[in-house]
C-alpha positions as CSV (number, residue, x, y, z in Angstrom):
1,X,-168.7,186.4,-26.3
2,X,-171.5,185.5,-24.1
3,X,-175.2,184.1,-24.7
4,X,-177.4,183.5,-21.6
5,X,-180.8,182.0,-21.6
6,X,-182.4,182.2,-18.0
7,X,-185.6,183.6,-16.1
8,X,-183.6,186.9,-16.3
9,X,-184.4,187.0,-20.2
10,X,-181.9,186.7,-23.1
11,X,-178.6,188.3,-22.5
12,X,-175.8,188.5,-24.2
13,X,-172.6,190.4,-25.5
14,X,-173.0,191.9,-28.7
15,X,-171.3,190.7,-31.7
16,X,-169.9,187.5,-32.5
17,X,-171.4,184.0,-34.0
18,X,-174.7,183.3,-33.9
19,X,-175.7,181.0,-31.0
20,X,-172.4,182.6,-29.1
21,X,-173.8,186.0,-28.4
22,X,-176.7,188.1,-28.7
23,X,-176.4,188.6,-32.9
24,X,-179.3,189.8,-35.1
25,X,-179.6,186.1,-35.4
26,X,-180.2,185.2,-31.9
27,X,-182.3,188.6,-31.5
28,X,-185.0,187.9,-34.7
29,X,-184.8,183.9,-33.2
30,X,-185.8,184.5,-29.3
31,X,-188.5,187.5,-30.5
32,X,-190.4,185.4,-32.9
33,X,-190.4,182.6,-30.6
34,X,-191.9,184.9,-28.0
35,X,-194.3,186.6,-30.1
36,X,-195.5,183.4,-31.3
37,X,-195.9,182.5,-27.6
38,X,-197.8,185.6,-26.8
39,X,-200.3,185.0,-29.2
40,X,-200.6,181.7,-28.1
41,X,-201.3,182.2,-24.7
42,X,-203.4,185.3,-25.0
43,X,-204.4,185.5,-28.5
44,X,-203.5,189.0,-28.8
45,X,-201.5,190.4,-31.1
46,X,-199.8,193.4,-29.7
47,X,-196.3,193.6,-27.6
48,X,-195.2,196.8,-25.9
49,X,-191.8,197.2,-26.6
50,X,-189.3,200.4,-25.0
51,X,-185.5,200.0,-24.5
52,X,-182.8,202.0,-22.0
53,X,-180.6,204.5,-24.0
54,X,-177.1,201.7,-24.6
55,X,-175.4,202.2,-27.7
56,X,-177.2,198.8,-29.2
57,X,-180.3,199.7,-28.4
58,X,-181.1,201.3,-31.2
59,X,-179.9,198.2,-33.3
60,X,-181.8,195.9,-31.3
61,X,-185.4,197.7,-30.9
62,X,-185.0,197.7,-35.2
63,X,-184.5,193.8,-34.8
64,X,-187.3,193.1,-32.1
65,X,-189.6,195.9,-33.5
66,X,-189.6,194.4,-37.7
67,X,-189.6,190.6,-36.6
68,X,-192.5,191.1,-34.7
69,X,-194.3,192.6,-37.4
70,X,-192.8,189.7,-39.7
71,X,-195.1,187.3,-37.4
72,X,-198.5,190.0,-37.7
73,X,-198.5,191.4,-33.9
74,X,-198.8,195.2,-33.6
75,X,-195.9,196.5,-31.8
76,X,-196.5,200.0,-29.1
77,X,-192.8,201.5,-29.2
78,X,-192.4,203.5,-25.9
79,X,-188.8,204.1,-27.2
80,X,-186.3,205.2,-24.4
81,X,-187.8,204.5,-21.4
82,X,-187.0,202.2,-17.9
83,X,-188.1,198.8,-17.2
84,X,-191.1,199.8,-14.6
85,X,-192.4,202.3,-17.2
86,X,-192.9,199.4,-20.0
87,X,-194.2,197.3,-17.0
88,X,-196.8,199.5,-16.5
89,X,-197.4,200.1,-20.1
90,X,-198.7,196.3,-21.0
91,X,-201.6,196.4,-19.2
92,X,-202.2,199.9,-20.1
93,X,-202.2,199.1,-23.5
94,X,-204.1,195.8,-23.0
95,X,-201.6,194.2,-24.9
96,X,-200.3,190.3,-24.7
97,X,-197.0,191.3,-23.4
98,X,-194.3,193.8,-23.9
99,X,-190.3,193.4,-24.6
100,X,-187.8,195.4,-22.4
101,X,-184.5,195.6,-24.6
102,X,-181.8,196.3,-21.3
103,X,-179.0,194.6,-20.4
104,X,-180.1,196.2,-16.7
105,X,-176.4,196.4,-14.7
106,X,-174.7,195.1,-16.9
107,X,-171.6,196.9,-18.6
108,X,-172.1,198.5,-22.3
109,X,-171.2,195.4,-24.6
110,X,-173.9,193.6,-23.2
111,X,-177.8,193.8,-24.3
112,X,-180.9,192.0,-23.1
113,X,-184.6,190.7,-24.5
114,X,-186.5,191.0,-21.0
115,X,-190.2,189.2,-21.4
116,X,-193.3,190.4,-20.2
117,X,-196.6,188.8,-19.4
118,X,-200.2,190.7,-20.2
119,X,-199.8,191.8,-16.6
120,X,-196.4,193.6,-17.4
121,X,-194.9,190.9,-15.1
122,X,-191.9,188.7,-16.0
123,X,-192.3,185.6,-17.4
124,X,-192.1,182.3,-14.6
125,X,-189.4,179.8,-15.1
126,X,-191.9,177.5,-16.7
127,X,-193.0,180.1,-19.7
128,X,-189.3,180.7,-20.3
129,X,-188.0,177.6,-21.3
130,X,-191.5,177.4,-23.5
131,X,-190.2,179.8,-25.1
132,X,-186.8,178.6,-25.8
133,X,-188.3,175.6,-27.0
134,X,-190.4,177.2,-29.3
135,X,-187.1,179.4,-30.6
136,X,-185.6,176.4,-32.1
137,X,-188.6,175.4,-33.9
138,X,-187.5,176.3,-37.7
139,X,-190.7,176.2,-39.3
140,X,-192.2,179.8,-38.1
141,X,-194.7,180.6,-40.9
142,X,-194.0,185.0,-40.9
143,X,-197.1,186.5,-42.3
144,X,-198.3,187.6,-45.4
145,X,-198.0,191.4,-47.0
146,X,-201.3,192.7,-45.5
147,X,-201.0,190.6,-42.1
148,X,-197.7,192.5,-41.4
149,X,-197.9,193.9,-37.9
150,X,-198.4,197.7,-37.4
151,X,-196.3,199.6,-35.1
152,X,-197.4,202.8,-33.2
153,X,-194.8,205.0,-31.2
154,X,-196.1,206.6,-27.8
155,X,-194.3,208.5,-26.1
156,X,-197.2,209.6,-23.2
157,X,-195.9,206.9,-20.7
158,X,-193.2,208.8,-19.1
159,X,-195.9,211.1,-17.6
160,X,-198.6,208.3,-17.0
161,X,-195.8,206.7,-14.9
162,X,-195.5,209.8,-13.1
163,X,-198.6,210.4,-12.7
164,X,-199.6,207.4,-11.2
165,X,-196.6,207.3,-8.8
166,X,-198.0,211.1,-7.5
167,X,-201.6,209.7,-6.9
168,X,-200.2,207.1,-4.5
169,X,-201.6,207.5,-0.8
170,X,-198.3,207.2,0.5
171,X,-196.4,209.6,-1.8
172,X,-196.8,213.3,0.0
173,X,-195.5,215.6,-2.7
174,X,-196.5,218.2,-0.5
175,X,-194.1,217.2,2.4
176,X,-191.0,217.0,-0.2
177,X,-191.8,220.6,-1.2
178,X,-191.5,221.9,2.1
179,X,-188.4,219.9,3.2
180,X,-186.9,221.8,-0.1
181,X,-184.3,218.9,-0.4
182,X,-181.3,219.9,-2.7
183,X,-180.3,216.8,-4.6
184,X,-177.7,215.3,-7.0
185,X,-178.1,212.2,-9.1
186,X,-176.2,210.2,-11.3
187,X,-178.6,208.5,-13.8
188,X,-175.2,206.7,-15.9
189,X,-176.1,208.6,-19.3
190,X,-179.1,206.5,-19.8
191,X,-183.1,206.5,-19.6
192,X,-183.0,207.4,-16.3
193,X,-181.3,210.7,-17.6
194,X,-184.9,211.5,-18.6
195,X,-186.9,210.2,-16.5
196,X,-185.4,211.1,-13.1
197,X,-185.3,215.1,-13.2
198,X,-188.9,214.5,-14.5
199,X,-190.0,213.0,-11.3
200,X,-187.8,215.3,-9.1
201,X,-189.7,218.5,-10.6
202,X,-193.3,216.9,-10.2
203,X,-192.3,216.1,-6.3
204,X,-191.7,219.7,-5.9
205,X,-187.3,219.3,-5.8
206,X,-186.2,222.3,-6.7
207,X,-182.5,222.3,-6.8
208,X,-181.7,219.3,-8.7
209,X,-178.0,218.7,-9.7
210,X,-177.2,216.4,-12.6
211,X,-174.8,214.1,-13.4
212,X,-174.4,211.9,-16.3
213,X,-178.0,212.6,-17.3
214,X,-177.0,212.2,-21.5
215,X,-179.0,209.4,-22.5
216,X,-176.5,208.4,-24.8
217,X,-175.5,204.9,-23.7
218,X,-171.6,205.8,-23.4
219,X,-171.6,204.9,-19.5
220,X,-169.2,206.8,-17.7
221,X,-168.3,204.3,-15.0
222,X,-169.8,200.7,-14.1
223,X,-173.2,201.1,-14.2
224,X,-173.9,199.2,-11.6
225,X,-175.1,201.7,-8.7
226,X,-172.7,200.2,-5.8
227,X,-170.8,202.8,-3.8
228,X,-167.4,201.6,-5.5
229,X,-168.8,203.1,-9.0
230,X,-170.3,206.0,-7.5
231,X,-167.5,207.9,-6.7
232,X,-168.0,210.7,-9.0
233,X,-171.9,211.1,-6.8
234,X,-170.6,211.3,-3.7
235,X,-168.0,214.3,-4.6
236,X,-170.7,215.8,-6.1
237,X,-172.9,215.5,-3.1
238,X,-170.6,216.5,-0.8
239,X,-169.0,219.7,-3.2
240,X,-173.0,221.0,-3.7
241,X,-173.7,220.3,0.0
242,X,-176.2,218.2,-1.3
243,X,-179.2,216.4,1.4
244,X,-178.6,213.4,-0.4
245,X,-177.4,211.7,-4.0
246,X,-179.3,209.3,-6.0
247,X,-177.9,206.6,-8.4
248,X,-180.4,204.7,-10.7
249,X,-178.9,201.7,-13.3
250,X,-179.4,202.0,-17.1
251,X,-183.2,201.1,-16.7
252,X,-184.2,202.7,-13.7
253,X,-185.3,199.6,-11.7
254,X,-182.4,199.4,-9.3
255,X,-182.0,202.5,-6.8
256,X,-179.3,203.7,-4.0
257,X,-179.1,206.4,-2.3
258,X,-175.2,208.7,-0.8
259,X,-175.7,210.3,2.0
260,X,-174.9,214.6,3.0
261,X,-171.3,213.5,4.1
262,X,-170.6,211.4,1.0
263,X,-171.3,208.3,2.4
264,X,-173.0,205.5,0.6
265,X,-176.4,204.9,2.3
266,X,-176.0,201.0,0.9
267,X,-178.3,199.5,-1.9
268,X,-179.4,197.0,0.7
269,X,-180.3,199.9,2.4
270,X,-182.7,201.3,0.3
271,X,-185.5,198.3,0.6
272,X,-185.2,198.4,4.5
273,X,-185.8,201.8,4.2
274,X,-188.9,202.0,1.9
275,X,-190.2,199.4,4.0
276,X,-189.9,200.9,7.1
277,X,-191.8,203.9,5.7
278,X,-194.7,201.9,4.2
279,X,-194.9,199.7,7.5
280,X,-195.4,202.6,9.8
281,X,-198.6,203.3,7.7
282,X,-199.7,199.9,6.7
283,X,-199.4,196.9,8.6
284,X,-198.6,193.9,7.1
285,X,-195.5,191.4,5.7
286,X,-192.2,191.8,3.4
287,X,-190.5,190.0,1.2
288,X,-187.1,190.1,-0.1
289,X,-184.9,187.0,-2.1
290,X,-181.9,185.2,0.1
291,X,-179.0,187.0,-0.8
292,X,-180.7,190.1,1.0
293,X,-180.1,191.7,4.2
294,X,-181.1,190.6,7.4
295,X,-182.1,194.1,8.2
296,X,-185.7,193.9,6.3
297,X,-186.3,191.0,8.6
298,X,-185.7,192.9,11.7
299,X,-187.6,195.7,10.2
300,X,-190.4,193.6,9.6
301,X,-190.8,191.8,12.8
302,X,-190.6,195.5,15.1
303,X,-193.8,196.2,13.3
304,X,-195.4,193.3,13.7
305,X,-195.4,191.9,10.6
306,X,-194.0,188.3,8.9
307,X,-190.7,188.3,6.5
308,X,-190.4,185.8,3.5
309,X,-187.5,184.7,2.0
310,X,-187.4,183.8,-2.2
311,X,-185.5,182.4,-4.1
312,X,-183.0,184.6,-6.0
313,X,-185.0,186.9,-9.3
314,X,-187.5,189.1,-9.7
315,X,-190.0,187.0,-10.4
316,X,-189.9,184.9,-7.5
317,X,-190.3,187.7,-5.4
318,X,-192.8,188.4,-6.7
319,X,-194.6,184.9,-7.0
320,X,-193.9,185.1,-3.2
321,X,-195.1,188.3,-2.4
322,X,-198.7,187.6,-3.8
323,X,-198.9,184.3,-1.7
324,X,-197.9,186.1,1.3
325,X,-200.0,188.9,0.5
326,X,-196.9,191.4,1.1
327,X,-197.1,195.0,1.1
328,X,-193.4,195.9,0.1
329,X,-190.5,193.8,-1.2
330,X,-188.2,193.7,-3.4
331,X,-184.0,192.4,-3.5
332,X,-181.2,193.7,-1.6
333,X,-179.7,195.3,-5.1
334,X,-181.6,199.0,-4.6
335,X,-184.7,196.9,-6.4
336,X,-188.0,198.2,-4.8
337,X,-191.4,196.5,-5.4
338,X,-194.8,198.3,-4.6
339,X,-197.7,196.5,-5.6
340,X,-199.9,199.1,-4.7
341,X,-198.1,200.4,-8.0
342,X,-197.3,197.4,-9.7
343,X,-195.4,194.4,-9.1
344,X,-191.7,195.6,-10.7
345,X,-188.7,196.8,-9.2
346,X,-189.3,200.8,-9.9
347,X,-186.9,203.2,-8.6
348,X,-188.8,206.0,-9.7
349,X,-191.6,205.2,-7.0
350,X,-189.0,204.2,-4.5
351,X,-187.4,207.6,-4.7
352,X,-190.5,208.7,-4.3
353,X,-191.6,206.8,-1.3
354,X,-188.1,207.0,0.1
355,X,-188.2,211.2,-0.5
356,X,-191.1,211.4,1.4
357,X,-190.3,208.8,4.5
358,X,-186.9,211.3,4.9
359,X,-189.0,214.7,4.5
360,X,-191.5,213.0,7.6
361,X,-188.1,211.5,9.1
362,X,-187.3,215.1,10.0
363,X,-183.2,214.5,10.1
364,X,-180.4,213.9,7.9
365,X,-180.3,211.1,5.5
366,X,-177.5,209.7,7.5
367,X,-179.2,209.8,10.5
368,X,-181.9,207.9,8.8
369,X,-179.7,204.9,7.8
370,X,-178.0,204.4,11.3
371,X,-181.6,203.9,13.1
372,X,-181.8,200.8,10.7
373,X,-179.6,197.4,12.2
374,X,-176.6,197.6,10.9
375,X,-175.4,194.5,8.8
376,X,-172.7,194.1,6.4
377,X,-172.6,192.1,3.7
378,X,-169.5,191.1,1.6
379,X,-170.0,190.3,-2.3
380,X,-167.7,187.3,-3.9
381,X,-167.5,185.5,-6.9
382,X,-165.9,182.6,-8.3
383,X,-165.6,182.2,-12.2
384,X,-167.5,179.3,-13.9
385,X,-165.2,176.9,-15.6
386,X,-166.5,174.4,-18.2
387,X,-166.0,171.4,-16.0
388,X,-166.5,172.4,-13.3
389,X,-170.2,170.4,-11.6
390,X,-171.5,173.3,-9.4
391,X,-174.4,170.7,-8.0
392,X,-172.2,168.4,-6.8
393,X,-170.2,171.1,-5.5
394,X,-173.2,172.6,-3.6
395,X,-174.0,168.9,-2.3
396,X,-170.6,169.0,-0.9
397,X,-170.7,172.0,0.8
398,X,-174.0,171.5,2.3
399,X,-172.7,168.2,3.6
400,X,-170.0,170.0,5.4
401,X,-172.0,172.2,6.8
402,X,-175.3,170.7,7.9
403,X,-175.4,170.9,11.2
404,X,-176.6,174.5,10.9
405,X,-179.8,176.0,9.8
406,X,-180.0,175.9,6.0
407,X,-182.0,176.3,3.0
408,X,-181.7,174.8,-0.4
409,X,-184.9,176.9,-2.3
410,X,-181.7,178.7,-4.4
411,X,-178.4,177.4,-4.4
412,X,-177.6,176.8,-0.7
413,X,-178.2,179.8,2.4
414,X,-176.0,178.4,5.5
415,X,-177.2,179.9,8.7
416,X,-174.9,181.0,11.7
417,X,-176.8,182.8,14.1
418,X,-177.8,186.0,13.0
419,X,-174.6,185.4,10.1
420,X,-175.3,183.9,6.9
421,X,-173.6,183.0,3.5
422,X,-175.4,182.6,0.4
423,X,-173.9,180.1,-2.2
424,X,-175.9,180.5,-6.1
425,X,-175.1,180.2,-9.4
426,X,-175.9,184.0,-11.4
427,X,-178.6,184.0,-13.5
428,X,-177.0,187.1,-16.0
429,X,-173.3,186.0,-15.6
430,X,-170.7,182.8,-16.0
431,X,-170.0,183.1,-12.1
432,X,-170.9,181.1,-8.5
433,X,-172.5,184.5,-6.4
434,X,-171.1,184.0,-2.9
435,X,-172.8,186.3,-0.3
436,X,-172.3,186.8,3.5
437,X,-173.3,189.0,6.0
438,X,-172.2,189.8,9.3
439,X,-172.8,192.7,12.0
440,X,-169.2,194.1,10.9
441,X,-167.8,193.9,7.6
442,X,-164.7,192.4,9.1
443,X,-166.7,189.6,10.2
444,X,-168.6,189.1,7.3
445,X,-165.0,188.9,5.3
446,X,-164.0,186.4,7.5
447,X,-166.9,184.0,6.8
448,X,-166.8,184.2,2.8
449,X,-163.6,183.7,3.0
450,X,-163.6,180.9,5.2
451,X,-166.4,179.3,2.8
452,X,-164.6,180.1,-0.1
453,X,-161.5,178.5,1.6
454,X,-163.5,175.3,1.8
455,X,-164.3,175.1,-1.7
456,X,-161.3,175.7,-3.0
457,X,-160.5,172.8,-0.7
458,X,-163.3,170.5,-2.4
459,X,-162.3,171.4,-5.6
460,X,-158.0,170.5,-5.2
461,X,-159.6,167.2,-3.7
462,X,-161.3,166.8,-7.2
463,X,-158.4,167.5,-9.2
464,X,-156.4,165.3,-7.0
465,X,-158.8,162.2,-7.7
């Protein structure tokens, strides 16, 4: 049983003791304490709240929805609906924040409280750990009988979401009509079930077919949209002679893309791409977190603009995006951020965007990714242990290595060249993320595992003391 308190929100496994896991305990503790910290800060009294379609979801919205009426703030239920959609609800609504209940990538046991701002932005690092010290404050006063909090359900903001992607500038409806692009998608049997074939039929996609589009929560495969759980997609693709496949995670704010031979496009990929699209029309910079590919960089700097590097999270991205004054960013997971829209990962208004940089691209999807600089980049982990002192760790290695180019803004990002590993502890899981890229993937390999190697090292030498 797991229980994780970070600037990614509350996440946790369900079931369990209190304090261990995410329990009807933990869920009625962290959403009083961050109602009572919305009113607060805003003095308003109303939270948007809208969850992805996971089997505890329902169980968990009940929780989130009756505490905050036990603590007199009008709650608008969006019910099933993606992360971007409630982001753009708050400020809709002109409410003091809204509750996303997700557990994002993450695998069906686990759930999430995500925490909104009055902007529909997450919460900074600083507002967080406000919040968890107002969650173990036992004297909450709940209010009385006619103070209770009223709760309306609306159900309109899958269409306003729509409808404000289709009025973007850069989002040619027309242009994806007449490329007639026959599509599959796998939307993992939650929200995005819904909300994806809606956006494919108001962009004019006319053959549209669906996979795992029951938004029932029972995930078919691990929901997170790598190319190793999308096997199912690219057979699909490949068996309908699809353009291309689409793969969103169980709230719709992470987005990759298979290409006509089956391929995986690569959820780095899918940033660099958008980008590309919006920089041909719009000058200006980019910003993605460390652990993301070089490629955006590259991208960036042909049209003339500046890249930014952030620490790892969605909200530094975006802290960093609005002092660079970027017009795309976003993390090398599939998460796109268009603040012409709003400033959230969205995948609906990345497949937009991306739909129509194709349809003006002229070619096939895979011809599309190989004019991009090809980088590879290999994923590891290394399981937390108890006693293990991951700063001191991450002093050691950045001893070892300092005679190259590094940075220590999140964990520690050793440069080699146009090579680089990433070293950080996860902000949703017990694990050490270690992250390299390479021009080949052989290469890239070859440097995690030569890190890795040197850790282990560091580590025997602690045992051994």
């Amino acid at each position: 049983m797991t229980l994780i308190k970070s600037i990614s929100g509350i996440r946790g496994t369900i079931g369990g003791k209190a304090g261990d896991a995410l329990t009807p305990t933990d869920i009625v503790k962290f959403s009083t304490a961050f109602g009572l910290w919305v009113k607060a800060q805003t003095g308003n009294a109303k939270i948007v709240v809208g969850r992805d379609a996971r089997i505890s979801g329902e169980m968990v919205r009940n929780l989130v929805v009756g505490t905050l009426q036990g603590i007199g703030i009008d709650v608008v239920d969006v019910g099933l609906s993606t992360t971007p959609t409630v982001e753009i609800a708050v400020p809709l609504e002109q409410a003091g924040g809204g509750i996303i209940i997700t557990a994002s990538h993450n695998p069906k046991q686990w759930n999430a409280l995500k925490l909104l701002n009055n902007k529909g932005e997450f919460i900074n690092d600083e507002e967080g750990k406000k919040v968890l010290e107002m969650a173990e404050d036992a004297e909450t006063e709940f209010a009385q009988v006619d103070d209770l909090g009223k709760v309306r359900q609306d159900d309109s903001y899958l269409q306003k979401h729509i409808d404000q992607i289709l009025a973007l500038p850069l989002v040619d409806v027309e242009a994806i009509k007449k490329a007639d692009f026959k599509v599959a998608i796998d939307c993992v049997n939650s929200s995005g079930g819904i909300f994806v074939p809606a956006l494919l039929k108001a962009l004019g996609v006319q053959t549209v077919h669906q996979l795992y589009c029951e938004p029932d929560g029972h995930f078919p495969h691990n929901p997170e949209p790598l190319p190793e759980n999308l096997v199912d997609l690219r057979k699909l693709v490949t068996d309908k002679k699809a353009d291309l496949g689409i793969a969103v995670d169980p709230d719709v704010d992470r987005l990759c893309f298979v290409c006509e031979d089956g391929n995986a496009f690569g959820e780095e990929y899918t940033l660099v791409a958008v980008a590309d699209y919006i920089l041909k029309n719009q000058m200006g910079n980019t910003v993605s977190n460390l652990s993301s590919t070089r490629a955006l960089r590259d991208v960036t700097e042909s049209a003339g603009g500046e890249y930014h590097a952030s620490a790892v999270g969605e909200v530094n991205v975006v802290t960093l995006m609005k002092e660079k004054n970027a017009v795309i960013g976003g993390e090398g997971n599939g998460g796109v951020i268009y603040p012409e829209l709003h400033y959230g990962r969205d995948a609906l208004v990345g497949i937009a965007l991306f739909l129509t940089h194709l349809a003006k691209f002229g070619g096939p999807i895979s011809a599309l990714r190989a004019s991009y600089p090809s980088y590879f980049i290999s994923k590891n982990k290394i399981t937390l242990t108890p006693e293990m002192d991951i700063d001191k760790l991450l002093l050691q290695v950045e001893e070892k290595y300092k005679s190259q180019p590094y940075s220590t803004i999140d964990g520690l990002k050793i440069e080699f060249g146009k090579q680089w590993v990433h070293l950080r502890r996860s902000n949703t899981e017990p694990i050490i993320r270690i992250y390299s890229e390479s021009a080949t993937e052989a290469d890239a390999e070859k440097l995690a595992k030569e890190v890795m190697e040197e850790i282990r090292k560091l580590l025997n030498d602690r045992r051994s003391e």
